[in-house]
LUMZA-373989 format. One record per residue (C-alpha): residue in one letter; x, y, z. Coordinates in steps of 0.25 Angstrom, whole numbers, plus 5000, padded with zeros to 4 digits. Example, Ala and Ser with C-alpha at 12.3 -4.5 7.8 and 13.67 -1.06 7.14 Angstrom:
# LUMZA-373989
a504949825031;s505549965029;
This chain:
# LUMZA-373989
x488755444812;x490055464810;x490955324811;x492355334814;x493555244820;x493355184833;x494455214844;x494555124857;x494455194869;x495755234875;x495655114887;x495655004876;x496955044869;x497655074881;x497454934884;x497754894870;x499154974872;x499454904886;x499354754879;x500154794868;x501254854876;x501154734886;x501454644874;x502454724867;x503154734883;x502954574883;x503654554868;x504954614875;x506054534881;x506454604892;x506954494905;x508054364904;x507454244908;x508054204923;x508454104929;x509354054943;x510654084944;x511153944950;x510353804947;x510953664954;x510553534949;x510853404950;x510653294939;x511053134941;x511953074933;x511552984921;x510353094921;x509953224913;x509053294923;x509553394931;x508853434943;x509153604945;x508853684958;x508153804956;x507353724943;x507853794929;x506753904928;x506954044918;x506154154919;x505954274912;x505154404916;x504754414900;x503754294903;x502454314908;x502254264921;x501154184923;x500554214936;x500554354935;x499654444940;x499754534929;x499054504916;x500154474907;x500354414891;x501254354885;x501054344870;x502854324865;x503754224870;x504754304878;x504854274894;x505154114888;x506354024892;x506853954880;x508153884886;x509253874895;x510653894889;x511853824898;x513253884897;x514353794899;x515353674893;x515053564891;x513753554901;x513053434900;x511653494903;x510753574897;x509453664899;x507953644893;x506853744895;x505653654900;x504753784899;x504953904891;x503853994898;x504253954912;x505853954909;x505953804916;x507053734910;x507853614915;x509253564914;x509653414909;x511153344905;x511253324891;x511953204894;x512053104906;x512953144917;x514153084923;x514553114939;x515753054938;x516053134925;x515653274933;x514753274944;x514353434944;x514153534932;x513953684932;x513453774922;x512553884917;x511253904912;x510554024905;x509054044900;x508554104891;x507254164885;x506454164872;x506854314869;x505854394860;x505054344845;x505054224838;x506754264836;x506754254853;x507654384851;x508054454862;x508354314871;x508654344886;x509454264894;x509554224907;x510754244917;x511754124918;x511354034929;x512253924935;x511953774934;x512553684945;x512253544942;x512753414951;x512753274944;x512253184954;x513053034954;x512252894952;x513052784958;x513652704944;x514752664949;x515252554958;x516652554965;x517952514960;x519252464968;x520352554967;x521252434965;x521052274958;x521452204973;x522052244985;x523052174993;x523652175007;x524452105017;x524152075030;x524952025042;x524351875048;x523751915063;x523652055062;x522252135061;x522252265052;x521652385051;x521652395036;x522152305028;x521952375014;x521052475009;x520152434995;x519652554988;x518552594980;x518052694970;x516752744966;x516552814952;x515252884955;x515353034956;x514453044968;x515053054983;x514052924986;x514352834975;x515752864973;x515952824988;x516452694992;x515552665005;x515852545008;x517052395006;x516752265007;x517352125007;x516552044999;x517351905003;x516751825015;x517351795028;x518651855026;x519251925040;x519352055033;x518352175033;x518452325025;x517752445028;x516952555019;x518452615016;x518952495011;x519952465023;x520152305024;x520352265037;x520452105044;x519552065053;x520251965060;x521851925059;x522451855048;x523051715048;x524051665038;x523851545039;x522351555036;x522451645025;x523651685017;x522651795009;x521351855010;x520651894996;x519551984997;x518452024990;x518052194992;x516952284987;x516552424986;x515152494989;x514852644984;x513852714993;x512952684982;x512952534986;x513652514972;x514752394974;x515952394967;x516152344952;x517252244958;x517752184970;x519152204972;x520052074979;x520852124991;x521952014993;x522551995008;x523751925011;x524151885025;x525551895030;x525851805038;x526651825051;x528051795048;x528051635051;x529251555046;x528951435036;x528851405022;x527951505013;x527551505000;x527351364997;x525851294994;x525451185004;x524751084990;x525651064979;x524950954965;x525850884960;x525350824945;x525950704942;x526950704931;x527350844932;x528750824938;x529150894951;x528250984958;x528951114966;x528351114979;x528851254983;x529051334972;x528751464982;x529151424996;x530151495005;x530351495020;x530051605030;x531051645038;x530451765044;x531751825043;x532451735053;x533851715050;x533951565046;x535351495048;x534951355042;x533651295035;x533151145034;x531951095027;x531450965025;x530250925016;x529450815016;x528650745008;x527450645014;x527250545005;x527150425014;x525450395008;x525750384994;x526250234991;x527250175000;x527850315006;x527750404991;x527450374976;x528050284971;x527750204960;x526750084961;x527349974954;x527349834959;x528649814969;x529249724957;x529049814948;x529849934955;x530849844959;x531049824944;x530949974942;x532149974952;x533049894946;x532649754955;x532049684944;x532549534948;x532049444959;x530949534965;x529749464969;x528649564975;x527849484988;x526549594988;x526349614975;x524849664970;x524049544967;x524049494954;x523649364948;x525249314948;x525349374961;x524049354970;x524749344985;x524449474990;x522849474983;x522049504997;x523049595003;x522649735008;x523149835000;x523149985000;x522750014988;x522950184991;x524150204982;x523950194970;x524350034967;x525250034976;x525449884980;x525349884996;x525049805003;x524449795020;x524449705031;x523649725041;x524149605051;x523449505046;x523749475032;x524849415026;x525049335013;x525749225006;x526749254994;x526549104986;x527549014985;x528849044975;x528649204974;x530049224982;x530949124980;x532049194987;x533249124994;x533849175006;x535149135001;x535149254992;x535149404995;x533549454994;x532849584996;x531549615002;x530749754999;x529349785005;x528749935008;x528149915022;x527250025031;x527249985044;x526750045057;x526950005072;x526349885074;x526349765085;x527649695090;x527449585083;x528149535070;x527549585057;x527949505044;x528149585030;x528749445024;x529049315028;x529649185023;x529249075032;x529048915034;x527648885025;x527348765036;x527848695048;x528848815053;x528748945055;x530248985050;x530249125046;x531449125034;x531449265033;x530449385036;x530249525035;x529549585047;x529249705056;x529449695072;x529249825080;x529649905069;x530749825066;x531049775053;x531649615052;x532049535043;x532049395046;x532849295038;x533349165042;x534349075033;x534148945028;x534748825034;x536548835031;x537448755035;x537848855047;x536948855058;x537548995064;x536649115067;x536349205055;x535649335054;x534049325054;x533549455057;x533549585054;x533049685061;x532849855057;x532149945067;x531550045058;x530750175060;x530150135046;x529550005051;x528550075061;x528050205056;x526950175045;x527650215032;x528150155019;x529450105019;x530450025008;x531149905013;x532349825006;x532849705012;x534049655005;x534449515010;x535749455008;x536049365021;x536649405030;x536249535029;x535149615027;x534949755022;x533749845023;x533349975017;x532250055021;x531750175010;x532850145003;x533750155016;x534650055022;x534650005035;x535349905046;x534649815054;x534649835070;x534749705073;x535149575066;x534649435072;x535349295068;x534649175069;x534849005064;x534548995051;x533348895047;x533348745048;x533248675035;x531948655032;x530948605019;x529648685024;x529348795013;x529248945017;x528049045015;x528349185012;x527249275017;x527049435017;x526449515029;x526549395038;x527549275042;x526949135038;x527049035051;x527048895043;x527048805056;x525648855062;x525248905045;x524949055048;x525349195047;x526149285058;x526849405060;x525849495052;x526149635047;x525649765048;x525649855036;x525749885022;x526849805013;x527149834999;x528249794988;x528749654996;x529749624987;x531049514988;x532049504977;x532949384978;x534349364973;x534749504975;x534749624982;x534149764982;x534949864979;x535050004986;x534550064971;x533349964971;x533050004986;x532950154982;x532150144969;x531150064978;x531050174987;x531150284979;x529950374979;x529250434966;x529050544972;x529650654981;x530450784983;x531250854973;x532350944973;x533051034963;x533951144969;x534151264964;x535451304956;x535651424966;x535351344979;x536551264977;x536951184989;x536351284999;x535451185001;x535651065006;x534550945002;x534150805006;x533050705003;x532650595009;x532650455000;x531150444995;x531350594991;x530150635001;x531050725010;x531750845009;x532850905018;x533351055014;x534351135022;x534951275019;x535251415026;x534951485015;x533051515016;x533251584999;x533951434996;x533151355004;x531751424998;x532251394984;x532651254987;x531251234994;x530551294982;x531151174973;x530751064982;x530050974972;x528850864972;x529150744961;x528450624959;x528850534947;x527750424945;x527050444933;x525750414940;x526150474956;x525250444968;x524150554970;x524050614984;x524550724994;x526050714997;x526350785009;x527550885012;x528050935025;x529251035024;x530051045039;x531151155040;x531951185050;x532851325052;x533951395060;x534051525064;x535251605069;x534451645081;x534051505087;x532951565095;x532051645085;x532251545074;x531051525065;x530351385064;x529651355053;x528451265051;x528151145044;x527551165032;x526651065024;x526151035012;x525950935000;x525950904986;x524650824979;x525050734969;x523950734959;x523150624954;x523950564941;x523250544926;x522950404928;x523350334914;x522450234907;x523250124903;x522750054889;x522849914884;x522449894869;x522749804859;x521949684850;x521049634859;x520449524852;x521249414840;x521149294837;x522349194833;x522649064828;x522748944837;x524148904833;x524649034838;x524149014852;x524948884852;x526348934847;x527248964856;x527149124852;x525649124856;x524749244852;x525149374856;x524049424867;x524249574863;x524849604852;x524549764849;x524349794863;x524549944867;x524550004879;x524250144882;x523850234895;x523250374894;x522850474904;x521850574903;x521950724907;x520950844907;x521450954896;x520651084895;x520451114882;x521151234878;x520751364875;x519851374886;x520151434900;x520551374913;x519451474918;x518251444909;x517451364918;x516751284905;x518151264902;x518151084898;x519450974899;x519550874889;x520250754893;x521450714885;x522150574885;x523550574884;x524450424883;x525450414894;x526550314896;x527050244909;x527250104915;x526549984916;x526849874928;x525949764924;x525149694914;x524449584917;x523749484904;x522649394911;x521749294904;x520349314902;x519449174905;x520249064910;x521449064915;x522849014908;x522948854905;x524448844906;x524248714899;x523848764886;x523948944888;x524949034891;x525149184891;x526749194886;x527649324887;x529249334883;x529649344898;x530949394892;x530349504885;x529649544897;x530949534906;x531549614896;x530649724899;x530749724915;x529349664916;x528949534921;x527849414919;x527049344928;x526149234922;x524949154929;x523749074922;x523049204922;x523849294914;x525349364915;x525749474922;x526649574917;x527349664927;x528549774928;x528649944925;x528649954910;x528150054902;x526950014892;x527649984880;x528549884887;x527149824892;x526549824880;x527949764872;x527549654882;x526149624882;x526449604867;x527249484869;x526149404878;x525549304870;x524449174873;x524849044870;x524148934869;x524648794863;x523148724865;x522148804858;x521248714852;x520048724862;x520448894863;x519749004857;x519949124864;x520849194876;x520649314883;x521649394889;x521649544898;x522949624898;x523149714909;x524049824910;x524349904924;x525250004929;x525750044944;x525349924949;x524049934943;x523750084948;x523350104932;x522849984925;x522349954910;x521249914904;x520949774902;x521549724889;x520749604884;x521349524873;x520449384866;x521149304857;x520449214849;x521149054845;x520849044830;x520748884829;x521448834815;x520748684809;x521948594805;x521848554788;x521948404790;x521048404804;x519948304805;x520048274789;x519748114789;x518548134800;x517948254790;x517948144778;x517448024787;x516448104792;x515448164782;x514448224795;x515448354795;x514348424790;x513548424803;x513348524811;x514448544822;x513748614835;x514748684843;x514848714858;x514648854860;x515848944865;x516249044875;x517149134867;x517649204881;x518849174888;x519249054885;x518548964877;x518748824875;x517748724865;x517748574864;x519048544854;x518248424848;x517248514842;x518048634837;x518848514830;x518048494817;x518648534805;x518348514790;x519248434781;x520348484773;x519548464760;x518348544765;x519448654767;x519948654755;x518348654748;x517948764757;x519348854755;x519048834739;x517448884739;x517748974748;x518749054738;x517749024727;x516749084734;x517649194739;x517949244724;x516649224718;x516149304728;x517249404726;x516749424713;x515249434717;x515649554725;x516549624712;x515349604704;x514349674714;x515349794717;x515249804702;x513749804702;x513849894713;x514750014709;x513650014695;x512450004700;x512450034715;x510950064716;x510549924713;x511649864722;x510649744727;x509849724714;x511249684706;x511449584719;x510149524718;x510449514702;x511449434703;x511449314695;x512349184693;x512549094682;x512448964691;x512148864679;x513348784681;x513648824697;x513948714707;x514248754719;x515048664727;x514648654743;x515748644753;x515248524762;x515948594776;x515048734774;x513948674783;x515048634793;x515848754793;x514648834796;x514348764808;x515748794812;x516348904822;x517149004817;x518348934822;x518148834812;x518148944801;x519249004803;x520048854804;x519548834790;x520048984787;x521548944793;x521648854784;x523148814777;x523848864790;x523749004788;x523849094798;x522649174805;x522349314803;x522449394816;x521149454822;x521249574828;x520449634838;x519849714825;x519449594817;x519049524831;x517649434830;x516849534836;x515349524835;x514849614824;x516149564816;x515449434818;x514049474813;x514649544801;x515349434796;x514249334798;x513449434791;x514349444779;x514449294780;x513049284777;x512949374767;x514049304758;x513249164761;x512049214755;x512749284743;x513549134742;x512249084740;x511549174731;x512449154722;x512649054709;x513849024705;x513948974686;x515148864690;x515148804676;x516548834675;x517048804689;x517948664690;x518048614703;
């Protein structure tokens, strides 16, 4: 059989030759991949996915379709998307093929996006295929298609006012449309959150409303006098509900319609005390409202009729200021506060609401007695008479401010002062003279000032037969003079009474008075003079003045006496403005009244045209005097010595206060520095700073029993203290020292007081309290207590004979106990035993022996000591004495003495006449002082004791 090659049959190849044709078709790159011609899409900002419409989808004929009905492989790459290429500058997206074999891709930012930066962006975008073999040669490419992309806005950003604030004006009465217009602005990109939807006022129940364009509108009409400015708070609203990042303040003022008056002024002025003069109108000017003024009067008052008697003036006692004033001789003051020389008014209402200010009311039924002597004045010689009086309408019948009548039997009146129907009379009759011919008796004044409830001065200078009288420092005549007989001769004596008339034939009181009385006063001998008068009246505070240069006389300018009104005229409004606006509030006390002072300003104009000429209003204000730094006034000094007996019984005495200081402080709230008047943590630290002023009293009382004027006495150089403007009282409870001085003249004096004493045997201690006051005891001082102790000296020669006749000297001696407060006084018999002048001299002798020896005992441990410091209380113990030849020699009054007091002692110790060492409030006996001494006492006992003295060599 022949073998040979094996051929396929023909159907078999062809079929071979079909597959490799259909795979070398397929190997060849024939179509560009497609894709759309347009693609929108939109992405948000702050995103990177972009959402495309059609989808990013490449296709390419070369790829094999896989749902063919045709039986088709596909064994090479080519028909595949490998990318999306983007062709433009600067494009913030890019493309990424999700599937190469479908040709799905998508695009996304590279970075996020900003609306507000650029809301739309547009580009183009090509595909590409994975061309042909494993060098992808022959790459098609698709068309270019074009990329529209919107960036959609998110809401980021809140609104923003246009402007800080707004303001407007606005006419009083009148009801607007739109007021103003706020404005807002959004920075978001989109159309709904870069709109503004909507305004509103955020400050409650204000007549004003806004609408969603920002147009401010009131909703009801505007009244000046209400409100002078409206401040309102505004917000903003996107239509994204987002509010905006700050509030803006829309101010409003309202206009008001033109009114004549005076603008520009505040209605509460402060004054603090000590700062000078206060402008009350720094800013004021009148409106005119363009009327032509001819002429231009103003008058300006200020109320200050509450404070004190009708303003501030100072408190001081009525003698005092009429010292201050120049009246320094004669005066006596009839209400004067109650004091232990002066105790007539003690019981009598007083109205205590201005600050120590001394006055005095009478209700209608109380009336006093000034004790006998007070006022010694003759009727001979010219008099004055000074009382404040406040007084209303009151009945018809007589009421009495001061009256000198018969003390018994007779009702006489020798001279009064008293109110009838608002009139003021003063009654005085003359004593019996050899003429019996009519004389002048009573003076009568019909005064508005009598009735109309204020506080008014009165001066009554006397010098028969005339009287004159001045109210507020202003003369005036009497009406009507009556004459009467003058009095019989008579021996009956004469009571002078004050708010009532004294009716001695039936012993009661008439004629009672109504009202408040303050700084009664009659100054014999002499007259007040018009100088006197004003300095009594004169006000410490009122209104000031100082006219401009440029005003000139344009101007013309009156006050009234107390300086509490003020009368301005002028044509000229420019002048009259800048006068106004130095009008001045001044008060001068150191320490002023606190309280609201009112001020009324009346102004009167003329017009050219009579009938359309303005009239302005009243206007009213006031100024608030603040509350002063009260001062705290400081007595200090030795408060405790002790001194010989002889000293109390020379005639210098011991001086009471000998380093006395006084000082006053105030206190005031500092913030400390550095930190801000806004930092609510923000602390004041309270400084005290020392203040100088005046005192008006000082008053030195004893402490215990009163003054025995037979054997004490408190003793001052009534010279000295004349010298000084000041006067002295004295009563068995002390002295009283009164008058304006400053603290250094008080203290200069209180130096001199000294205690006398001439029997001081059964005396061992006295206590006295110093006092110190100023404006009438408005600031008072501590209570200065001072104890001196009487250091009792034995006489040498004393009780010699009885001590050797009577050898039981040695027996103990009990003593009464003491009180050793206030004042103390012991049986003199008992603190009368004294040892002899021999015992003396033996006691004086050991006691320098033992002094020196012990002296050396202490030289030799402070050696001991300095060497061998670690066995300090063994070398004490080994302390040894030669005592073979010691005798020690007893001194026979040692039992005695220690049952003595320490008087005793220190009688031994004053021995030979010398003098006594002060003890000063530092070396004073207190109690641990005390202790400590007895304790050291014992100690150098039992060292006495322990120790043996070799006195072989002593000689005796």
């Amino acid at each position: 059989m022949h073998r040979g090659r094996y051929k396929p049959p023909a159907s078999i190849l062809g079929l071979v030759l079909g597959l490799l044709c259909v795979v070398q078709a397929a190997k060849v790159n024939k179509h560009k991949p497609w894709i759309e011609t347009t693609y929108h899409g939109i992405v948000t900002e702050n995103d990177d996915k972009v959402l495309l419409d059609p989808p990013l989808i490449a296709l390419d004929k070369d790829a094999p379709l896989r749902y063919a009905e045709s039986f088709e492989v596909t064994l090479t790459k080519e028909g595949e998307i490998c990318g999306f290429r983007i062709h433009g500058q600067n494009v913030p997206f890019e493309a990424v093929v999700l599937d190469k074999s479908t040709g799905e891709g998508v695009i996304r930012a590279k970075d996020k996006l900003d609306c507000e930066l650029q809301k739309e962006h547009t580009f183009t975008i090509q595909a590409y295929d994975c061309g042909e073999g494993p060098d992808e040669a022959n790459m098609k490419k698709s068309h270019k298609a074009t990329v529209h992309i919107q960036v959609n806005d998110i809401n980021e950003y809140s609104p923003v006012f246009k402007e800080k604030s707004y303001k407007a004006t606005v006419m009083e009465g009148k009801s607007y449309d739109s007021i103003l217009k706020v404005e807002a602005v959004d920075a978001d990109c989109s159309f709904q959150f870069s709109q503004i939807c909507s305004y509103e006022i955020v400050t409650p129940d204000v007549p004003f409303t806004i609408d969603k364009d920002g147009y401010i509108k009131n909703t009801e009409k505007l009244n000046y006098s209400k409100e002078r400015m409206y401040k309102l708070t505004v917000t903003a609203y996107d239509c994204g509900k987002n509010r905006a990042s700050e509030d803006v303040l829309v101010k409003i003022s309202i206009k008001p319609t033109c009114k004549p008056g005076w603008q520009g002024w505040s209605k509460r002025m402060e004054y603090e005390p000590g700062t000078g003069s206060l402008a009350l109108f720094p800013s004021m000017h009148l409106e005119t409202c363009d009327e032509p003024i001819t002429s231009i009067q103003a008058n300006i008052e200020l109320e200050t009729n509450h404070i004190g008697k009708g303003c501030d003036r100072d408190t001081y006692s009525e003698k005092s200021l009429h010292m201050l004033c120049g009246a320094s001789s004669g005066t006596v003051e009839l209400l004067p506060a109650p004091s232990s020389t002066a105790n007539w008014t003690l019981g009598l209402p007083t109205d205590n609401g201005h600050d120590s200010d001394q006055v005095y009311e009478f209700n209608g039924t109380q009336a006093i007695k000034v004790p006998e002597g007070v006022v010694s004045t003759s009727l001979k010689e010219p008099f004055t008479v000074s009382v404040w009086m406040r007084h209303g309408p009151g009945a018809r019948e007589k009421e009495t401010i001061l009256c000198n009548s018969d003390r018994t039997e007779m009702n006489r009146h020798h001279y009064s002062l008293y109110v009838h129907n608002c009139r003021l009379v003063f009654l005085l009759r003359q004593d019996p003279s050899e003429s019996e011919n009519y004389k002048p008796a009573e003076f009568h004044w019909k005064l508005d000032q009598v009735c109309d409830k204020e506080w008014h001065h009165y001066v009554l200078n006397v010098e028969f037969p005339s009287v004159a009288l001045f109210v507020d420092g202003v003369s005036f005549d009497p009406f009507l003079v009556t004459e009467d007989y003058p009095l019989h001769a008579s021996k009956i004596e004469t009571q002078l009474t004050i708010g009532a008339c004294w009716q001695g034939g039936g012993a009661y009181m008439s004629q009672y008075f109504r009202g408040n009385l303050a700084g009664l006063m009659i100054r014999s001998g002499k007259l007040e003079n018009k100088k006197v008068i004003d300095c009594l009246y004169t006000c410490k505070e009122g209104l000031d003045l100082q006219l401009p240069e440029e005003v000139g006389t344009a101007i013309k300018v009156q006050f009234n006496p107390s300086q509490s009104s003020l009368t301005l005229e002028g044509d000229d409004i420019e002048s009259f403005d800048k006068v106004m606006q130095h009008v001045s509030y001044l008060n001068s006390r150191q320490f002023p009244t606190p309280g609201i002072r009112r001020l009324h300003i009346t102004t009167t104009v003329k017009c050219f045209n009579e009938e359309s000429c303005i009239s302005v209003p009243e206007a009213e204000g006031y100024v608030m005097v603040l509350q002063p730094e009260e001062p705290k006034i400081s007595l200090s000094g030795i408060d405790h010595f002790a001194r010989g007996a002889p000293e109390f019984e020379s005639p210098e005495g011991v001086t009471l206060f000998p380093e006395l200081r006084i000082v006053s402080t105030i206190t005031r709230e500092v913030e400390a520095e550095g930190e801000s008047e806004d930092d609510p943590t923000a602390q004041e630290s309270v400084v005290s700073e020392e203040v100088m002023h005046n005192l008006d009293t000082c008053e030195v009382t004893v402490v215990g029993e009163e003054l025995d004027g037979q054997r004490e006495s408190l003793e001052v150089d009534l010279a000295q203290i004349q010298q000084r403007g000041l006067e002295m009282s004295s009563s068995n409870l002390g002295l009283i020292i009164t008058g304006v001085n400053t603290m250094a003249t008080y203290e200069e004096v209180l130096h001199l007081i000294r205690y006398r004493n001439w029997h001081t045997e059964a005396l061992f201690d006295r206590k006295f309290k110093l006092v110190c006051s100023e404006l009438n005891g408005r600031y008072i001082s501590n209570n200065f207590k001072v104890e001196v102790n009487v250091i009792h000296t034995a006489n040498p020669m004393e009780h010699a004979n009885n001590a050797m006749v009577q050898p039981q000297f040695i027996s103990p001696v009990h003593h009464a106990s003491m009180d050793l407060s206030g004042h103390n006084l012991a049986n003199a018999h008992q603190a009368s035993v004294v040892p002899s002048a021999a015992t003396i001299v033996i006691v004086v002798c050991v006691s320098f022996l033992v002094f020196m020896i012990i002296l050396g005992v202490f030289r030799i441990r402070a050696a001991h000591q300095r060497s061998m410091r670690d066995q300090e209380n063994g070398k004490e113990n080994e302390m040894d004495w030669d005592d073979s030849a010691l005798t020690i020699t007893v001194n026979p009054m040692e039992t005695y003495e220690d049952q003595h007091s320490s008087e005793e002692e220190e009688e031994e110790e004053s021995e030979d006449g010398e003098e006594e060492d002060d003890i000063t409030s530092a070396e004073s006996e207190s109690s641990e002082d005390e202790e400590g001494a007895e304790a050291e006492g014992r100690q150098a006992a039992s060292r006495q004791q322990q120790l043996e003295w070799d006195d072989s060599t002593l000689t005796y």
